[in-house]
VEXDOTI-680014 format. One record per residue (C-alpha): residue number from 1; x, y, z; chain. Coordinates in Angstrom, 3 decimals. Last residue first. Layout:
BEGIN
    k         x         y         z  c
  NUM         X         Y         Z  A
...
//
This chain:
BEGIN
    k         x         y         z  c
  316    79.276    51.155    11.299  A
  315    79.015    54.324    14.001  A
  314    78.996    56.537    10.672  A
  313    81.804    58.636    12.017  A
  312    84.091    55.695    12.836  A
  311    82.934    54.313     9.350  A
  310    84.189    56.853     7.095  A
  309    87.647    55.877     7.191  A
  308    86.680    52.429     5.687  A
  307    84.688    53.265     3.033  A
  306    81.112    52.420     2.802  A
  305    79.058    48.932     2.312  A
  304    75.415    49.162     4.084  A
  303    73.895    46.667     6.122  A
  302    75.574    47.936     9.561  A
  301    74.862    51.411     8.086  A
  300    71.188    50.689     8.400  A
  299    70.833    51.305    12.209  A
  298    72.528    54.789    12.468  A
  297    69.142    55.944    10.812  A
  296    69.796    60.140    10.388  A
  295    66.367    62.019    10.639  A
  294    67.150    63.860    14.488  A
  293    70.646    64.402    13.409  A
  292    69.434    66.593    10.411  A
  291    66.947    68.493    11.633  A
  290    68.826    69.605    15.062  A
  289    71.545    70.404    12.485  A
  288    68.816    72.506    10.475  A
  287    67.876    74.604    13.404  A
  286    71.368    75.153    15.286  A
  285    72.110    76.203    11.928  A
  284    69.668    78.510    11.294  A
  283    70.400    79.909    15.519  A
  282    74.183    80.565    14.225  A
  281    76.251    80.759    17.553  A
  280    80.188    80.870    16.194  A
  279    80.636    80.731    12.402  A
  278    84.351    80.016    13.519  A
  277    83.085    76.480    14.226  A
  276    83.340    75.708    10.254  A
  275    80.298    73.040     9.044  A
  274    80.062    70.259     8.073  A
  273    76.834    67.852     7.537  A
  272    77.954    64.288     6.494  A
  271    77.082    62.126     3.376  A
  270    78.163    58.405     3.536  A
  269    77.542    57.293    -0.394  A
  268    76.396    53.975    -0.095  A
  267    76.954    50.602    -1.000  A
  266    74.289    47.269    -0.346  A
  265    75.997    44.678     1.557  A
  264    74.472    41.664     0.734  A
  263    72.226    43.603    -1.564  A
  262    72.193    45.940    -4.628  A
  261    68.691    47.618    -5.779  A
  260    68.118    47.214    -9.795  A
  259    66.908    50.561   -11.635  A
  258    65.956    49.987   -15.255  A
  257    66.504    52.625   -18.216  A
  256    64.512    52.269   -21.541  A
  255    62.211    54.330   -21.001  A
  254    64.454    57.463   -19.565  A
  253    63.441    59.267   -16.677  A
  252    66.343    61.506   -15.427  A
  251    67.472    60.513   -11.689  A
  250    66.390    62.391    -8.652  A
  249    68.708    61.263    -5.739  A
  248    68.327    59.668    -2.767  A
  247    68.174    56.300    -3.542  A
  246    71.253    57.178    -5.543  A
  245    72.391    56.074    -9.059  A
  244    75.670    54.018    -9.902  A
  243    76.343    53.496   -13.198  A
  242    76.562    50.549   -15.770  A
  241    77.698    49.527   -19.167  A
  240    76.880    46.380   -20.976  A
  239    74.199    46.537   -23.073  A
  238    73.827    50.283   -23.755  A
  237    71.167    52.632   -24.909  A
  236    70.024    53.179   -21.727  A
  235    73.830    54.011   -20.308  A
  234    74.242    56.361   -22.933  A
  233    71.101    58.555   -22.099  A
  232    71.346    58.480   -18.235  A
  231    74.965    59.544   -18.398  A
  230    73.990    62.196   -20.879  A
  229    71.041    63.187   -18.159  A
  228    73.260    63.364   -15.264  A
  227    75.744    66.055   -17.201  A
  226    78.846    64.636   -17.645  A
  225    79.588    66.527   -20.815  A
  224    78.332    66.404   -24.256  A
  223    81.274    65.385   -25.900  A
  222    81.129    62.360   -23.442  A
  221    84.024    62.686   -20.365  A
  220    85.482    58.619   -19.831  A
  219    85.675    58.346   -16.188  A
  218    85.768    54.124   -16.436  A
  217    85.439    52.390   -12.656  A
  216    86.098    48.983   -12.725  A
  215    84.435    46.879   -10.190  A
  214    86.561    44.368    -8.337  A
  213    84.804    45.207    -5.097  A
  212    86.976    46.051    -2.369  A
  211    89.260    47.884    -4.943  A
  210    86.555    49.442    -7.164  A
  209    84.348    50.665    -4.101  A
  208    87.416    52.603    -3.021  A
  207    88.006    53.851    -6.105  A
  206    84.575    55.002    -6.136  A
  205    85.190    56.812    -2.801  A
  204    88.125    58.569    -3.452  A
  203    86.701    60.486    -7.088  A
  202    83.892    61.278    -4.466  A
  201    86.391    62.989    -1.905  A
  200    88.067    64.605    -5.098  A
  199    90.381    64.605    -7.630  A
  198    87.798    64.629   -10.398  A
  197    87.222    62.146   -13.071  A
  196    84.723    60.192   -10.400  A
  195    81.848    63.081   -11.887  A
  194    82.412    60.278   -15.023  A
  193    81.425    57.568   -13.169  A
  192    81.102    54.875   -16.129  A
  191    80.938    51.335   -14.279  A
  190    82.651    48.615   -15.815  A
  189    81.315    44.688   -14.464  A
  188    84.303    42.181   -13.207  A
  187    82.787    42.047    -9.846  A
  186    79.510    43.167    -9.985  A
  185    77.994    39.613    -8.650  A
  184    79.665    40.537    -5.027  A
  183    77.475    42.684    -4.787  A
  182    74.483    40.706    -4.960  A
  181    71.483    41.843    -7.312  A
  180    68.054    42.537    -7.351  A
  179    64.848    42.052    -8.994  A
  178    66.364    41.011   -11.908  A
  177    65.372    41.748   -15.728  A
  176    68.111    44.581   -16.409  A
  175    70.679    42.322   -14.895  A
  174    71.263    40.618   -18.595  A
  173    71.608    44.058   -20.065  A
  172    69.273    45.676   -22.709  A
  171    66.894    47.479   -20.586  A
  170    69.781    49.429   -19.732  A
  169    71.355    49.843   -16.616  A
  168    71.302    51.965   -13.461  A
  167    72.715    49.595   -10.267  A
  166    71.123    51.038    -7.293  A
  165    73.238    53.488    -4.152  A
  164    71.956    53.735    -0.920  A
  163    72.574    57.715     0.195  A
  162    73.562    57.217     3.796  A
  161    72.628    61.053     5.240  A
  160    73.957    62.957     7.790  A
  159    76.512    61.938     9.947  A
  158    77.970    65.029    11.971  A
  157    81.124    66.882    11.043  A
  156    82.804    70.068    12.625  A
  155    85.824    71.986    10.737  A
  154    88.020    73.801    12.997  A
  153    90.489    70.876    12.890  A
  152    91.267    71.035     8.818  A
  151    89.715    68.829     7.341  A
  150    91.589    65.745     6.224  A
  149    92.724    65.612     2.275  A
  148    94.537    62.237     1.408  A
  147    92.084    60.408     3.719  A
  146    88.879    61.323     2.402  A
  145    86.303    61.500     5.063  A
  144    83.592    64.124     5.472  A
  143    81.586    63.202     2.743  A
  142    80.237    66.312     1.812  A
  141    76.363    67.589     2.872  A
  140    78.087    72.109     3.381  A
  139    77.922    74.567     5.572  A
  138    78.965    78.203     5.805  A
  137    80.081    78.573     2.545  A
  136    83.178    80.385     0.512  A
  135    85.428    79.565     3.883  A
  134    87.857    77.597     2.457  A
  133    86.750    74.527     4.206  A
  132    82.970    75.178     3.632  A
  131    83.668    75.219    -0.221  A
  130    86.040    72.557    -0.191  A
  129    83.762    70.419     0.955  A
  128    80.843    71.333    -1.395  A
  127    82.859    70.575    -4.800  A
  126    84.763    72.590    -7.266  A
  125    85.645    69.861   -10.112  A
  124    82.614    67.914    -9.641  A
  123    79.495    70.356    -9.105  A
  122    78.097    72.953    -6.363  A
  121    75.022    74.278    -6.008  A
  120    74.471    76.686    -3.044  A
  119    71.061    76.541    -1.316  A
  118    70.330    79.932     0.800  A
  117    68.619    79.073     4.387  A
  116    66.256    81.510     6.506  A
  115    63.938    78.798     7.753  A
  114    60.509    80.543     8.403  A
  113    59.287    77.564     5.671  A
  112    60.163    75.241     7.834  A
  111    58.535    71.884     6.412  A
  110    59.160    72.925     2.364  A
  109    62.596    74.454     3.316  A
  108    63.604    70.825     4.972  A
  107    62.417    68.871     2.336  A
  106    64.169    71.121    -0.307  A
  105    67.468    70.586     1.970  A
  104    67.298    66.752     2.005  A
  103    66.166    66.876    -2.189  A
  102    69.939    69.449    -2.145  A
  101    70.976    66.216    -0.314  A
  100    70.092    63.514    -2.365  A
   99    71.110    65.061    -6.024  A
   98    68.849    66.524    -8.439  A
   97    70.263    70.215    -8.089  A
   96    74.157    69.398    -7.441  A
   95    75.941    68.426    -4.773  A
   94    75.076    70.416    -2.299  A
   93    76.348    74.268    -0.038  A
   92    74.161    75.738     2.017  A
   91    74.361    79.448     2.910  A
   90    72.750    80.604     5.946  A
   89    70.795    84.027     6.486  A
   88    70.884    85.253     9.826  A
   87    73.501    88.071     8.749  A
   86    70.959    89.302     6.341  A
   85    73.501    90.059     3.304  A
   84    73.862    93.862     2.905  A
   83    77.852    93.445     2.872  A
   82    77.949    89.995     2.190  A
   81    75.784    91.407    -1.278  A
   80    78.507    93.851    -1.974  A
   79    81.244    91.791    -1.485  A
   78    79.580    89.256    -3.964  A
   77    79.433    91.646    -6.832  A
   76    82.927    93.046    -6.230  A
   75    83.799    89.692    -6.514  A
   74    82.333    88.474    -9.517  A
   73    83.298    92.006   -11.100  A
   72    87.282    90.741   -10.593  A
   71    86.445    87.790   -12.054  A
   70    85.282    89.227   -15.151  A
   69    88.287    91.516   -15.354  A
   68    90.341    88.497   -14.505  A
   67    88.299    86.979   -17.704  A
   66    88.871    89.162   -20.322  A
   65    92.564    89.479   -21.338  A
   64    92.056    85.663   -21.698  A
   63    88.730    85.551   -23.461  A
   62    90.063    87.812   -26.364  A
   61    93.222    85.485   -26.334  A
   60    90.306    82.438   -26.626  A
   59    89.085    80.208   -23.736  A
   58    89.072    76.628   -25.190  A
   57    85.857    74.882   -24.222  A
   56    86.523    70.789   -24.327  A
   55    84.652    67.482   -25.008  A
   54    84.667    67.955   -28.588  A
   53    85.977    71.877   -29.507  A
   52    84.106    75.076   -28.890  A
   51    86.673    77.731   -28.720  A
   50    85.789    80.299   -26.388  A
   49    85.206    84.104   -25.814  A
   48    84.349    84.909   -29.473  A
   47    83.915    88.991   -30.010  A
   46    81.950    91.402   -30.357  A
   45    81.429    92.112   -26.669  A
   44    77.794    92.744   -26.217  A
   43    76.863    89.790   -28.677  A
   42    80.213    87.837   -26.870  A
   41    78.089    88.179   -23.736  A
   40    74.636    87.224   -25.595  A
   39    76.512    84.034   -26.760  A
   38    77.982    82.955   -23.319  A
   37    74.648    83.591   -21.393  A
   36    72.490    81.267   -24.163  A
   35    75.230    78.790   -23.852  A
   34    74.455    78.525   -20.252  A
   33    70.890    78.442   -20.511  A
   32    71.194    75.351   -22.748  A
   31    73.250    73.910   -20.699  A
   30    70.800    74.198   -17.993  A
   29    71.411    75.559   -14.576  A
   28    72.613    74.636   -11.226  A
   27    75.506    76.844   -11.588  A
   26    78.328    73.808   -11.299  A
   25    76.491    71.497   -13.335  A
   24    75.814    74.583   -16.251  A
   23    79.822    74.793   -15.874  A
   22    79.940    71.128   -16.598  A
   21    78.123    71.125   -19.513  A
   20    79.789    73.613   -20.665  A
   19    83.321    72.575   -20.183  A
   18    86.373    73.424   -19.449  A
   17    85.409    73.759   -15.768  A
   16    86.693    77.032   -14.481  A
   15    86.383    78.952   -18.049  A
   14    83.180    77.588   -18.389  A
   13    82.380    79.064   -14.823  A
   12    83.808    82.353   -15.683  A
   11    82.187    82.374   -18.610  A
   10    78.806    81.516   -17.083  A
    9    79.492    84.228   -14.372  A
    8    79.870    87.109   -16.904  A
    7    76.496    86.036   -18.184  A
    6    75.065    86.183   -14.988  A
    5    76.333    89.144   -14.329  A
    4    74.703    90.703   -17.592  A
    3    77.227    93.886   -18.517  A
    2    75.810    97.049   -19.113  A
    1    77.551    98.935   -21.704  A
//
């Protein structure tokens, strides 16, 4: 029987998450395509791999005695790509396909196209920092800063990228209609973040925003899963819920969604490039840090609302 890898990789990654949704987040794929890999395995297999429940994939005891098998083929599949891997060849590590810095790296492929770079998708529960800090990536756009989990002191960060955040409500809210709005006027207002459900550096940053700001932050996880275009659906349809959606990053087109810019400060995600300095004299990513420095505006962080810690590396 030849097994799919990709397949075997979508049940590892539903496994992972406990979710499918989530798992198609953390490949950079569809759902759909994800559920597609999942049924053609248990075709092969005969038998069920998960139980689909609401809001939750429950690996089953057929599932169980498969999966270290499955991981075990993961990484005799990745050895043997390190092992023919172009040495030159570096592995990036984002937030997820539509967000700002995977559009930062797409820029930068489309202007050097000699540039030798492999784009990594991460998602919420196994995210781009801890990639590069255990070693799994050789760089990663993270925010650098999260006080309950410093790097470790072989990890180098530069400022990369201040991702502005807008308000993303429905056309049926009062602040649909403005052209902007303070920050202080969200005080009081509830904010789903579900990818905030995570113990993370971004889970860290929204409750920082919630403290200074008196926003409350709800992580509720839909059925559906957190993907960007559930959020994007449920927040249209709603009168009084908000999110949080990046200057920077590609949000679903929905007709009934409005954008409103914040002001007076306006918040923003403080992304920074890392990177390990055990990956010694790497010309890509002499290349691509050169890039990035040379595009990052120190000037509009004195405008901008981000955490405290990150604001020694962000020259605020």
């Amino acid at each position: 029987m030849d097994l799919d890898l990709s397949a075997v990789r979508a049940m590892v990654a539903v496994s992972d998450e406990g979710q499918f949704g989530l798992a198609a987040e953390a490949l950079g794929v569809s759902q759909q395509a994800v559920s597609k890999r999942i049924s053609k395995l248990e075709s092969q297999l005969g038998s069920r791999l998960f139980e689909r429940g609401v809001g939750a994939s429950v690996v089953t005891p057929h599932g169980a005695r498969f999966l270290p098998h499955a991981r075990s083929l993961l990484a005799t599949a990745d050895a043997a790509v390190d092992a023919v891997r172009d040495s030159r060849t570096l592995r990036v590590a984002v937030h997820g396909n539509q967000i700002a810095d995977a559009n930062l790296m797409r820029f930068y492929v489309d202007k050097h196209p000699d540039a030798e770079v492999e784009l990594v998708m991460m998602g919420p529960t196994r995210t781009s920092r801890n990639a590069v800090i255990e070693g799994r990536i050789e760089v990663a756009f993270a925010r650098a800063s999260w006080p309950a989990h410093p790097l470790p002191t072989d990890v180098v960060a530069v400022p990369a990228y201040l991702d502005a955040l807008h308000l993303l409500v429905g056309e049926g809210n009062p602040l649909a209609r403005r052209d902007h709005v303070g920050m202080h006027e969200l005080a009081g207002l509830t904010a789903w973040v579900p990818g905030a459900g995570f113990d993370s550096e971004v889970a860290d940053f929204y409750e920082r925003l919630s403290a200074d700001w008196g926003i409350t932050i709800t992580i509720e996880r839909p059925p559906g899963g957190i993907g960007f275009a559930s959020i994007v659906d449920r927040i249209a349809a709603s009168t009084s819920l908000v999110t949080f959606g990046g200057e920077g990053t590609t949000t679903p087109w929905h007709p009934r969604l409005r954008r409103v810019p914040v002001v007076d400060p306006t918040p923003a995600y403080p992304m920074a490039l890392l990177w390990r300095e055990s990956i010694g004299d790497h010309g890509q990513l002499d290349r691509l840090v050169d890039f990035v420095t040379a595009g990052y505006e120190q000037r509009p962080a004195a405008s901008m609302w981000i955490p405290e810690p990150d604001r020694i590396l962000f020259h605020e």
